[in-house]
N, C-alpha and C positions, 0 to 999 in steps of 0.2 A: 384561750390562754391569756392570761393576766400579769401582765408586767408591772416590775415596783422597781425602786432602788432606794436602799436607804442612804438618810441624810448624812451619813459619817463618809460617803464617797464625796461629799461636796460642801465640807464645812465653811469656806467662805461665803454660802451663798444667803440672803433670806430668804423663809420658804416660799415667798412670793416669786421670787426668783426660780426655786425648784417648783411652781408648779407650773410659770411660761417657759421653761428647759422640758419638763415631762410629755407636756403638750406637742412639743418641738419636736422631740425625738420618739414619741410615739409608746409611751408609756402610760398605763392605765392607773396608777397607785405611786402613791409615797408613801416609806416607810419611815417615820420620825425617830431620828437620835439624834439629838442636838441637832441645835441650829448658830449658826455661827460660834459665839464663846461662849454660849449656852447649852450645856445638858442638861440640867434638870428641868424635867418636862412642866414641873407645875412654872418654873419660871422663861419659857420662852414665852415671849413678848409677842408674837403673832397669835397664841395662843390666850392671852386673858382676859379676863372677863370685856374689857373695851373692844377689844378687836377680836376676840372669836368669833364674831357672826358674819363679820365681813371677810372673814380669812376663810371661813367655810362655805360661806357663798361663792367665792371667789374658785374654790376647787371645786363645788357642784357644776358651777356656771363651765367650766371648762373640762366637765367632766375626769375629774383627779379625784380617786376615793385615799383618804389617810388610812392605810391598813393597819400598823401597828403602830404604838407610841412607846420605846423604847425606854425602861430605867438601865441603869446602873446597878441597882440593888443587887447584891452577889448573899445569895441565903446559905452559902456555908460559912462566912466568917461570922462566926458563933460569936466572936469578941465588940461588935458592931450591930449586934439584933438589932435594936431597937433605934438605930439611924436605918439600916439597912430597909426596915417595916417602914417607917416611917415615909421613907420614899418612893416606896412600891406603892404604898396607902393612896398618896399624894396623886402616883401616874395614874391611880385605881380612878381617882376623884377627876382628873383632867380629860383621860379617855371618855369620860362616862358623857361631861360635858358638851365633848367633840364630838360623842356617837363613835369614835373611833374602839372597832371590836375586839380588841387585843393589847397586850400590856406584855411586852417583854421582860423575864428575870433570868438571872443565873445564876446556875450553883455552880460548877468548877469542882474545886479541890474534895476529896477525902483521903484520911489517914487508912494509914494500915491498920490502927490501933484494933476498932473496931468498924468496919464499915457502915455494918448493918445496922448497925444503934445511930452512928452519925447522919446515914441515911432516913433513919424513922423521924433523925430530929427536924433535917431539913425539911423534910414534909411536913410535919407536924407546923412549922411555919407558915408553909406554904399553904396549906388547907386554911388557916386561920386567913391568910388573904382571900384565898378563893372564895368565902363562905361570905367575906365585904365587898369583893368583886360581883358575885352573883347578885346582890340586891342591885348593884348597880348596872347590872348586864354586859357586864366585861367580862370575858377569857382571861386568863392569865397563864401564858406560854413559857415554859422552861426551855431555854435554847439548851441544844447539844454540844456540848463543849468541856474540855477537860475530862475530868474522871467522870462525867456524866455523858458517855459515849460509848456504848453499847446499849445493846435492846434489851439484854438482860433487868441493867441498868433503871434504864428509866420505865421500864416496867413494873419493876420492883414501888420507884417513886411513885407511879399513878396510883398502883394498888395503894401505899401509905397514902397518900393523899386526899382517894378517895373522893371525889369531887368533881360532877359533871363539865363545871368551867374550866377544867384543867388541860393541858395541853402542851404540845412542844411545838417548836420550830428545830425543823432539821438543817442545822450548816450543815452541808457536805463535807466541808474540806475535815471536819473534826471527831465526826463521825467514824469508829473504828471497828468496822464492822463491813463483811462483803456490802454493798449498796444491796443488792436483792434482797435478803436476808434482814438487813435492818428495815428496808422498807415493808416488806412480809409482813413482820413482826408485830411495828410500831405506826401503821400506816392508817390507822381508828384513833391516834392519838397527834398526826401530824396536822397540824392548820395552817401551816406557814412555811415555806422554805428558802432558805440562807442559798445562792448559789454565789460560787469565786472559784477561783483555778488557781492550780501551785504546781512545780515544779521543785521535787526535791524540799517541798514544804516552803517555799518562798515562794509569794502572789505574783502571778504573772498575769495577762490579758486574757479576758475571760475567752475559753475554748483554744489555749493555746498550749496549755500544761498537760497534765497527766493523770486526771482525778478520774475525767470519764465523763465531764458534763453532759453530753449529748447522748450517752447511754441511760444518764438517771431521767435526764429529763422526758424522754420517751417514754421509758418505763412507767414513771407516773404519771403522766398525762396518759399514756394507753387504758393505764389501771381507775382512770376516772377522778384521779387529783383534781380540785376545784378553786384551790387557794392560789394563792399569789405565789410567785416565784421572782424573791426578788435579790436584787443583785448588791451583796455589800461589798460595795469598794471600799478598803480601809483605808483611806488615803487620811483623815483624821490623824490615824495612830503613824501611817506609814507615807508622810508626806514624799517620800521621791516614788511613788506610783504616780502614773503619768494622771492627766488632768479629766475631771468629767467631761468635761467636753470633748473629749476623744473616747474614753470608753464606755462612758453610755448611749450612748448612737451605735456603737460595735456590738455591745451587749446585745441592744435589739435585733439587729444584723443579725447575727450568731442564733438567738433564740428563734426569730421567723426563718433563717434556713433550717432548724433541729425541725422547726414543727408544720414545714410546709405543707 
């Protein structure tokens, strides 16, 4: 089993900082989203050309692999392509740098108008990243979220897209679908998964809500899941969730009792 947690659970920190925290509490992986007042991944400052070898060194040496390097880019707002590319492009270019194997995107929203042409277009963007990501040996993962939740769904999108580097991360909490069932479905196309707990759809402490964490996680790890399972604290967006320092040591907690 392979523990992460991404950086939006602890945006005050430097990643030097989250990787003697990950060490600490017994975590094999960080997932990158911002770093302190920085999201955009080509500009974290631990990351540039000056300090990437030392910063990478520095997670080898302590055994911390960077799983994913998280954009922002949101490929359904049509009105925003070509920033939106832009900075996928960008994460495409930094991951490749770090050797970090994965590059987060989102699609979110569709109209009722036409789904299915909206959906051909999304992809059709997205294939066009895949296709600069491959040379560069990066994945690039559509998280589950929004109207891009069901298996139906993103089924539909792999088929447009077309594209061996293609792939999701499954948040749980967003996912609209039995867990069995989506995982059945979509579980050749998962490389990553988002875990968090809610209650009544508000974050609570992981394994304290209502979602079923301890059901899914079993379930995939039974079924040969291999990727990371990492923990997004959204404390970034939703500053009165309590402090990393108390919920990721619990996270671990919680996951080595699911997987004793």
């Amino acid at each position: 089993m392979k523990l992460a947690f991404s950086t939006l659970g602890c945006p005050e920190w430097t990643l030097e900082q989250a990787i003697d925290k990950a060490v600490e509490y017994g975590f094999q992986g960080i997932e990158i989203r911002g770093i302190r007042n920085e999201l955009n991944a080509e500009k974290i400052e631990e990351l540039n050309a000056a300090n990437r070898e030392s910063t990478l060194l520095n997670a080898k040496n302590n055994g911390i692999e960077f799983c994913c390097l998280g954009a922002s880019a949101s490929f359904h707002e049509k009105e925003k392509q070509q920033v939106n590319m832009q900075e996928a492009l960008a994460t495409v270019r930094q991951a490749s740098a770090c050797k970090i194997p994965y590059i987060r995107i989102f699609g979110n929203s569709l109209t009722q108008e036409d789904i299915n042409a909206q959906m051909k277009d999304i992809a059709s963007r997205i294939r066009i990243l895949c296709q600069e990501a491959q040379m560069q040996q990066v994945t690039v993962l559509l998280e589950v979220h929004g109207d891009f939740n069901t298996s139906e769904r993103i089924l539909r999108t792999a088929d447009f897209v077309a594209c061996d580097n293609f792939g999701i991360i499954w948040d749980i909490k967003h996912s609209r679908e039995d867990p069995h069932l989506f995982w059945k479905h979509t579980k050749h196309l998962i490389r990553h998964i988002h875990l968090k707990d809610s209650i009544n759809d508000d974050l609570c402490n992981f394994g304290e809500g209502t979602i079923g964490v301890e059901n899914i996680v079993r379930m995939t790890a039974n079924d040969g899941y291999e990727g990371f399972y990492s923990l997004e604290w959204e404390k970034r967006w939703h500053p009165q969730l309590r402090d990393a320092s108390e919920e990721f040591p619990h996270y671990v907690h919680i996951m080595n009792t699911i997987l004793c």
